[in-house]
VOVO-518441 format. One record per residue (C-alpha): z, y, x; residue in one letter. Coordinates in pm, whole numbers, plus 50000, padded with zeros to 5 digits. Each point is the difference from the previous one (the first is absolute). Layout:
BEGIN
<Z: Z	Y: Y	X: X	residuo: A>
...
END
This chain:
BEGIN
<Z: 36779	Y: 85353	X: 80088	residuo: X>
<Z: 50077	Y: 49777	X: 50266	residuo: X>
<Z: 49744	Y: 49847	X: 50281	residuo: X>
<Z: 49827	Y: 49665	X: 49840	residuo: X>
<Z: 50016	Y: 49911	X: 50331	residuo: X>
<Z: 50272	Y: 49726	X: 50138	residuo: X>
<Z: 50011	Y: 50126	X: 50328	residuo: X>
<Z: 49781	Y: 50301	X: 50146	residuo: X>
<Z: 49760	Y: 50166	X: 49818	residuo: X>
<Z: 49672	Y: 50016	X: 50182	residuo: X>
<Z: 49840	Y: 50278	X: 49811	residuo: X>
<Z: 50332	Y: 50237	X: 50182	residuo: X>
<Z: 49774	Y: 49933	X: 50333	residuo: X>
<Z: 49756	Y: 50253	X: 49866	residuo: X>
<Z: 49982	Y: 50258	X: 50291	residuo: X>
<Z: 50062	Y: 50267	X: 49705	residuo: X>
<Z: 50351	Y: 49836	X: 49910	residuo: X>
<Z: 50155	Y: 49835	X: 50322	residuo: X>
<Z: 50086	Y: 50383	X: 50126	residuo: X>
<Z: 50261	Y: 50017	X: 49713	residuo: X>
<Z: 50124	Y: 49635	X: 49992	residuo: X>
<Z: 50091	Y: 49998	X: 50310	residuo: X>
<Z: 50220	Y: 50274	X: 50005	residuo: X>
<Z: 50168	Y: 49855	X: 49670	residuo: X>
<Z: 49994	Y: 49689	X: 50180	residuo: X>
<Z: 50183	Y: 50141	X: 50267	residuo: X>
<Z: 50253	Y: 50180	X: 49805	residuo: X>
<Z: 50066	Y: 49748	X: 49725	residuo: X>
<Z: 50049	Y: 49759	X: 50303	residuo: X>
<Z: 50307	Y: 50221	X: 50149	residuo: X>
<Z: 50137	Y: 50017	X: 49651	residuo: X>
<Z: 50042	Y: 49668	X: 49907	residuo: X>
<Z: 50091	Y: 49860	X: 50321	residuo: X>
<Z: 50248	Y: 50242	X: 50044	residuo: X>
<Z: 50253	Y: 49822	X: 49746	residuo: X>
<Z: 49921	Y: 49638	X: 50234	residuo: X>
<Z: 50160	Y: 50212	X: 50312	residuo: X>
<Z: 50358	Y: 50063	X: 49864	residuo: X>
<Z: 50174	Y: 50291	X: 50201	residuo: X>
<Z: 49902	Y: 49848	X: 50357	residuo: X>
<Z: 49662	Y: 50145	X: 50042	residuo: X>
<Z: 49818	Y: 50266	X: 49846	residuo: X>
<Z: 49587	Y: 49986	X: 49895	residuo: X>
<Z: 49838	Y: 50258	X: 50077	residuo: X>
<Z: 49623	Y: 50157	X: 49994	residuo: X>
<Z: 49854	Y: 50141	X: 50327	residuo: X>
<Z: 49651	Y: 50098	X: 50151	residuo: X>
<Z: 49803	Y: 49995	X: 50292	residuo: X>
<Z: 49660	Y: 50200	X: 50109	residuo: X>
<Z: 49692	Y: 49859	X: 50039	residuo: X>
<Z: 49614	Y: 50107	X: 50031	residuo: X>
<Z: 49821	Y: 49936	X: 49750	residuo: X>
<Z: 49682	Y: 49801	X: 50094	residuo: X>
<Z: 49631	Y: 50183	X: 49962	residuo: X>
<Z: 49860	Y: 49914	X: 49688	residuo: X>
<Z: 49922	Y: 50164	X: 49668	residuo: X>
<Z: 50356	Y: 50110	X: 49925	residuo: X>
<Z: 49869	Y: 50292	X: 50322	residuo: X>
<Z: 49678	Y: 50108	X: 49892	residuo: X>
<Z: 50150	Y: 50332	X: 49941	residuo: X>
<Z: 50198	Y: 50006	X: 50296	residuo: X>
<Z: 49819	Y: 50159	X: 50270	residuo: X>
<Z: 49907	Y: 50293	X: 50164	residuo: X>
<Z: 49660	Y: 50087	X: 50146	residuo: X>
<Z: 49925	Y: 50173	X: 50292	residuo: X>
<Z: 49800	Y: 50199	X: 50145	residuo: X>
<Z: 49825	Y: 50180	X: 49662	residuo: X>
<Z: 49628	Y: 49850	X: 49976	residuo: X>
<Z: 49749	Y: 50238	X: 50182	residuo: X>
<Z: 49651	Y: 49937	X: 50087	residuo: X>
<Z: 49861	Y: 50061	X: 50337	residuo: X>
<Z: 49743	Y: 50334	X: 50031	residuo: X>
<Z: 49820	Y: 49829	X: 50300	residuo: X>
<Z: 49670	Y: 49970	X: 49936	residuo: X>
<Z: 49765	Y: 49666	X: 50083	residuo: X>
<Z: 49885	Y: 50072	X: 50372	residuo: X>
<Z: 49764	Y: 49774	X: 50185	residuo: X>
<Z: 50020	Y: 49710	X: 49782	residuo: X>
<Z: 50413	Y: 50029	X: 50049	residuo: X>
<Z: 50283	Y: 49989	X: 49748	residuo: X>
<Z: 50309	Y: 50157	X: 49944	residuo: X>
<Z: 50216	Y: 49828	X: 49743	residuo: X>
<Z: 50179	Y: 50162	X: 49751	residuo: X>
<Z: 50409	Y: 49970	X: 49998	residuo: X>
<Z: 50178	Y: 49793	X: 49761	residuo: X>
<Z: 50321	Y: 50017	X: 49827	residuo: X>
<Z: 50206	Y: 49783	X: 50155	residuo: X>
<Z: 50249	Y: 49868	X: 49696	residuo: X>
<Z: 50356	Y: 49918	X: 50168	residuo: X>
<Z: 50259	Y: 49777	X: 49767	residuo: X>
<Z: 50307	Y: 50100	X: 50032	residuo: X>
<Z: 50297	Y: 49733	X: 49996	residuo: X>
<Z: 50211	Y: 49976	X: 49701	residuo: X>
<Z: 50301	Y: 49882	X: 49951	residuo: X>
<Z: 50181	Y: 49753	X: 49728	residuo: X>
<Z: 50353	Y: 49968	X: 49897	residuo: X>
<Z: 50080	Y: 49638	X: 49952	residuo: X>
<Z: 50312	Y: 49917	X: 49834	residuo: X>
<Z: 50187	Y: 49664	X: 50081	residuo: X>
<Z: 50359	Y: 49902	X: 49905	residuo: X>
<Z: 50263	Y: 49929	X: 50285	residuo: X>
<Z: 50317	Y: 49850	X: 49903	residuo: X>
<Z: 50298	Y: 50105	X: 50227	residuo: X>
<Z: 50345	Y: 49928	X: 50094	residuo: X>
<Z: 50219	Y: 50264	X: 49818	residuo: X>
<Z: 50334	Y: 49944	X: 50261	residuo: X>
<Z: 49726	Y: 50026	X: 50279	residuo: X>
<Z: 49751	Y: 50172	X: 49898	residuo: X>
<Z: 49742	Y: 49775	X: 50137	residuo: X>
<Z: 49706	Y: 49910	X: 49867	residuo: X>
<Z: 49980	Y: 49581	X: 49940	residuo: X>
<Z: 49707	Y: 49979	X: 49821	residuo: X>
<Z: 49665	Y: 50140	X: 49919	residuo: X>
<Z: 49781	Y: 49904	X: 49703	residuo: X>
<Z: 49628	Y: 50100	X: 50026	residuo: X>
<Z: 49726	Y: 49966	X: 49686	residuo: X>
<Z: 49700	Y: 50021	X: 50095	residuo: X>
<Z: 49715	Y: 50230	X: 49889	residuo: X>
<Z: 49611	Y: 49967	X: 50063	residuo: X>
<Z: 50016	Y: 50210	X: 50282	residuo: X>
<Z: 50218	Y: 49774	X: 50190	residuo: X>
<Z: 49734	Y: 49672	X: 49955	residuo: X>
<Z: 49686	Y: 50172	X: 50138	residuo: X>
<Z: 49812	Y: 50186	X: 50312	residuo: X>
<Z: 50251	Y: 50285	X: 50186	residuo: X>
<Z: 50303	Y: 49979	X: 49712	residuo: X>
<Z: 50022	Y: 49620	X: 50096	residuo: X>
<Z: 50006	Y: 50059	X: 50332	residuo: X>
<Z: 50308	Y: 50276	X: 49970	residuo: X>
<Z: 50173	Y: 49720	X: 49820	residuo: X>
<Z: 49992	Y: 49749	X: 50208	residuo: X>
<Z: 50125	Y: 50229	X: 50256	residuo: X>
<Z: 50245	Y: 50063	X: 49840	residuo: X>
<Z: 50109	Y: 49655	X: 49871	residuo: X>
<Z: 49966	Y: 49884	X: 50372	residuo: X>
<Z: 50255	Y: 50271	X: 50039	residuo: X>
<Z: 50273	Y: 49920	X: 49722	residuo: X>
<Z: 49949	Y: 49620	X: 50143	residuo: X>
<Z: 50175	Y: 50113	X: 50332	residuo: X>
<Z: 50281	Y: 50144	X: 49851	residuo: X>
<Z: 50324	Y: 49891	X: 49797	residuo: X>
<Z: 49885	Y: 50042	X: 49677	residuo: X>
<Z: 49906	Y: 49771	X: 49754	residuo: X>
<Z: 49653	Y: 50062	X: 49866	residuo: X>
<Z: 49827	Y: 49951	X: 49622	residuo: X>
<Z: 49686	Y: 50018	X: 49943	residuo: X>
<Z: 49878	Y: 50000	X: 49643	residuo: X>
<Z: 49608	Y: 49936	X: 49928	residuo: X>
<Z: 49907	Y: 50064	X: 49632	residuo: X>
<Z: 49618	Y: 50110	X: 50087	residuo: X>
<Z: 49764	Y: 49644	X: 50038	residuo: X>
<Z: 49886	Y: 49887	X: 50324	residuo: X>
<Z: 49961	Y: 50021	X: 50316	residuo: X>
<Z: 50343	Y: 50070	X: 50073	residuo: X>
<Z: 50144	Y: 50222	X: 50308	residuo: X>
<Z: 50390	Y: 49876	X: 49903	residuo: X>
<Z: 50126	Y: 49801	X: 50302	residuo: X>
<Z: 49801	Y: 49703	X: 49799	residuo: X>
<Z: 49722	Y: 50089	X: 50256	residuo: X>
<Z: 50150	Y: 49792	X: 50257	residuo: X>
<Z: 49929	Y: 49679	X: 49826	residuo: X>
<Z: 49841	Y: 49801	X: 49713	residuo: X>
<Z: 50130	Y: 49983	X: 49672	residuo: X>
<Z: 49815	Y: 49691	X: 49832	residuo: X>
<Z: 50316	Y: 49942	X: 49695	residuo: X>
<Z: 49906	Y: 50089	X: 49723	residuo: X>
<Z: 49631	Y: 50035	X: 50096	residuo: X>
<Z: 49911	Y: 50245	X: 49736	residuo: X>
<Z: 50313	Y: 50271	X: 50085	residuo: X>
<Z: 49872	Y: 50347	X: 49994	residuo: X>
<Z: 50294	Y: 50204	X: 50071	residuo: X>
<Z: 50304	Y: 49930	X: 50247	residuo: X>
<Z: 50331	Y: 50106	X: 50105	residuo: X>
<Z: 50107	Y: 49928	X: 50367	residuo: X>
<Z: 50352	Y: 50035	X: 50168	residuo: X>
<Z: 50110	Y: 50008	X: 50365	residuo: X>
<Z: 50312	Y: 49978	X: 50120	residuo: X>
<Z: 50112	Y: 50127	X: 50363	residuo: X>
<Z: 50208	Y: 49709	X: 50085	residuo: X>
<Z: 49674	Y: 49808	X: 49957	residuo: X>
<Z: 49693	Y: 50115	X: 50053	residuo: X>
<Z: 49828	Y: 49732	X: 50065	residuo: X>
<Z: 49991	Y: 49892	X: 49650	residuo: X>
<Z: 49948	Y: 50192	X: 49637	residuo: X>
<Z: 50075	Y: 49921	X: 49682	residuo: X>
<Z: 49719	Y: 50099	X: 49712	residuo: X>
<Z: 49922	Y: 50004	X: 49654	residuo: X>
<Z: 49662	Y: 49918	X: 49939	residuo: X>
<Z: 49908	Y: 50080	X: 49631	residuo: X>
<Z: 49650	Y: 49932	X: 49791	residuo: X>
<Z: 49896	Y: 50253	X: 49728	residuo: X>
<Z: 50159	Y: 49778	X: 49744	residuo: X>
<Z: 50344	Y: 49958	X: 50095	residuo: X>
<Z: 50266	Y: 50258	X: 49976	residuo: X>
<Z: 50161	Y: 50208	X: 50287	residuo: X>
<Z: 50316	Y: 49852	X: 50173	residuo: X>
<Z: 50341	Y: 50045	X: 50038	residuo: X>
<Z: 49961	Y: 50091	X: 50380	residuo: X>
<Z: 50276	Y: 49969	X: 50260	residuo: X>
<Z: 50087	Y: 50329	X: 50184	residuo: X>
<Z: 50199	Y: 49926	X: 50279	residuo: X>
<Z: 50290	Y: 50207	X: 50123	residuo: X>
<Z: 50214	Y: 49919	X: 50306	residuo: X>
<Z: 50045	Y: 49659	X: 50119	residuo: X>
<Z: 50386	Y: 50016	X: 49845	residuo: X>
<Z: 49864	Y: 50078	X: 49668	residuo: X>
<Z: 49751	Y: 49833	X: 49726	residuo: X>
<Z: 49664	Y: 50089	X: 49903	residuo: X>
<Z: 50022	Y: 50296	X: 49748	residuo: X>
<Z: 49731	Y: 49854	X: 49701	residuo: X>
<Z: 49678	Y: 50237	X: 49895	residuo: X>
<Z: 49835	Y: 49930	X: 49673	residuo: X>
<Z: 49675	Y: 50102	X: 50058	residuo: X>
<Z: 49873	Y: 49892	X: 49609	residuo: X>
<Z: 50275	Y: 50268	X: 49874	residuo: X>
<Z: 49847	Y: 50250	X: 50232	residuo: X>
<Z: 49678	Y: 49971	X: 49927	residuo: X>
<Z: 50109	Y: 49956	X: 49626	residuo: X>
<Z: 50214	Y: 50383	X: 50015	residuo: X>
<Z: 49681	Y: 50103	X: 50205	residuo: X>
<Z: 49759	Y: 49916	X: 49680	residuo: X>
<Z: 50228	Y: 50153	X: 49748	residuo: X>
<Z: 50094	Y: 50319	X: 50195	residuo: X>
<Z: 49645	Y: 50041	X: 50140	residuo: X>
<Z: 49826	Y: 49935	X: 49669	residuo: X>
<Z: 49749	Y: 49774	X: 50118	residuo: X>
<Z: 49913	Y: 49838	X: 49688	residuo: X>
<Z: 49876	Y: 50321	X: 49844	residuo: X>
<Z: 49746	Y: 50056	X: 50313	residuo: X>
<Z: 49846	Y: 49636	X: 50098	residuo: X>
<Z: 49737	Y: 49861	X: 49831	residuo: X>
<Z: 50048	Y: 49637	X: 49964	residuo: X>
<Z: 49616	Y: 49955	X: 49822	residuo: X>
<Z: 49915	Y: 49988	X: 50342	residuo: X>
<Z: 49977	Y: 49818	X: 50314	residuo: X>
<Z: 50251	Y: 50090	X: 50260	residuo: X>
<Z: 49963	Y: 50194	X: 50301	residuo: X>
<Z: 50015	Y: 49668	X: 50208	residuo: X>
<Z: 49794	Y: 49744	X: 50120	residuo: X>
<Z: 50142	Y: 49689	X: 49834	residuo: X>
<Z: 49916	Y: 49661	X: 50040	residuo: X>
<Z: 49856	Y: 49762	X: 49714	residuo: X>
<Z: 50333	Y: 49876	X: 49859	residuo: X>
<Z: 50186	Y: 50298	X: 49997	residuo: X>
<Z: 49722	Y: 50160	X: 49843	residuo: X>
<Z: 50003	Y: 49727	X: 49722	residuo: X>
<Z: 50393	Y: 50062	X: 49981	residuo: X>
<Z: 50009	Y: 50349	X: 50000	residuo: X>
<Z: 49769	Y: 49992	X: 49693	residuo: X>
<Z: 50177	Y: 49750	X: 49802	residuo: X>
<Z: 50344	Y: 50186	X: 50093	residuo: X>
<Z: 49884	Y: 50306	X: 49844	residuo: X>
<Z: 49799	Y: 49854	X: 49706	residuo: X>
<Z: 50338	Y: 49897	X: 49922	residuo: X>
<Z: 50174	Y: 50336	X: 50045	residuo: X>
<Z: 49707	Y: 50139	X: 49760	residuo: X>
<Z: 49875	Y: 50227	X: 50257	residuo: X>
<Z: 49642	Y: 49832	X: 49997	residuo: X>
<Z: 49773	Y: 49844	X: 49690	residuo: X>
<Z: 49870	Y: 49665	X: 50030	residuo: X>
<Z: 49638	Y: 50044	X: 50091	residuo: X>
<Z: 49774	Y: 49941	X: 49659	residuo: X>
<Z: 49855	Y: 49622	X: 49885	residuo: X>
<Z: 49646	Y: 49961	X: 50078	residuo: X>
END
């Protein structure tokens, strides 16, 4: 069963599915742009290291020290000694993030690096680490892509300035170049269009290799068997606005995965 969706399916932002899809994501990516890069470069799929932020994922992460005693003093002259406490220390934990870098095979250099991003990477100390290390990537040689299929706000190099066309886009796709920084192209895309056909630029001497993101995402649903596990009776895990509400019923009214609400 395919997505009913055009584009990107917001019920695959549930926090319960986005774990999986983006690792198909990632690897479906390097697969099918690997054909697009001919014998001069080679995709592959790295990772990097980062801490995990504190939050819920750690509440069993921890160690407590010392063991919980209570104090034998008794009360003297209207004086109190106060028991000790456990003190509960988090410990930092690390993540494996996976990202694809495309490299020169005579060289062996790496040309480009394509990022998607993940929750973590849009909010409190993950967002931070990524910005870091986008400031990073920006003050090297390679070309950067940055692919945003969760909804706003965005931490894609789209930060830097306002994107007011079209005024409803949700998700985005940005692309810096190192011969010019100073400018970015982007895809901006609403909920009801479908994914591009984005650029990813090699060397200057070469042209763009060509990702299509709706056949990822498309081998993502089949091999991941999404349709079997979301529930399309009801609403998304996203905010959405007024219209795309009103679309997103009427899309999958059509698709039969919703009844027409009775006659009064």
């Amino acid at each position: 069963m395919p997505s009913p969706f055009p584009g990107m399916d917001p019920y695959l932002e549930h926090g319960a599915r986005w774990p999986d899809l983006h690792q198909r994501l990632i690897a479906y990516s390097s697969e099918l742009l690997q054909p697009h890069l001919h014998t001069t470069y080679v995709a592959r799929i790295d990772e990097r290291t980062e801490m995990k932020p504190y939050g819920r994922e750690l509440t069993a992460n921890f160690v407590v020290e010392p063991p919980r005693r209570l104090s034998k003093t008794q009360v003297a002259f209207g004086s109190l000694s106060a028991d000790e406490p456990q003190t509960i220390r988090f410990l930092d934990d690390e993540r494996r993030v996976p990202y694809i870098k495309i490299a020169s095979v005579e060289s062996g250099d790496v040309v480009t690096l394509i990022e998607v991003l993940s929750p973590d990477n849009k909010i409190g100390r993950g967002q931070a680490q990524y910005m870091e290390r986008q400031d990073e990537i920006l003050e090297t040689p390679f070309n950067l892509v940055e692919i945003d299929l969760l909804s706003r706000p965005t931490a894609t190099y789209a930060r830097f300035f306002e994107l007011h066309s079209p005024h409803d886009w949700r998700y985005n796709i940005c692309i810096s170049r190192p011969q010019r920084r100073t400018s970015v192209e982007v895809y901006a895309m609403p909920l009801r269009d479908r994914l591009p056909r984005c650029k990813i630029p090699l060397l200057p001497e070469d042209s763009d290799a060509v990702l299509d993101l709706n056949a990822v995402l498309a081998r993502c649903y089949d091999a991941g068997a999404y349709g079997m596990l979301l529930d399309y009776s009801k609403p998304p895990p996203v905010s959405l606005s007024k219209a795309e509400e009103e679309w997103l019923e009427a899309l999958l009214l059509e698709k039969g995965l919703r009844t027409a609400p009775a006659q009064q």
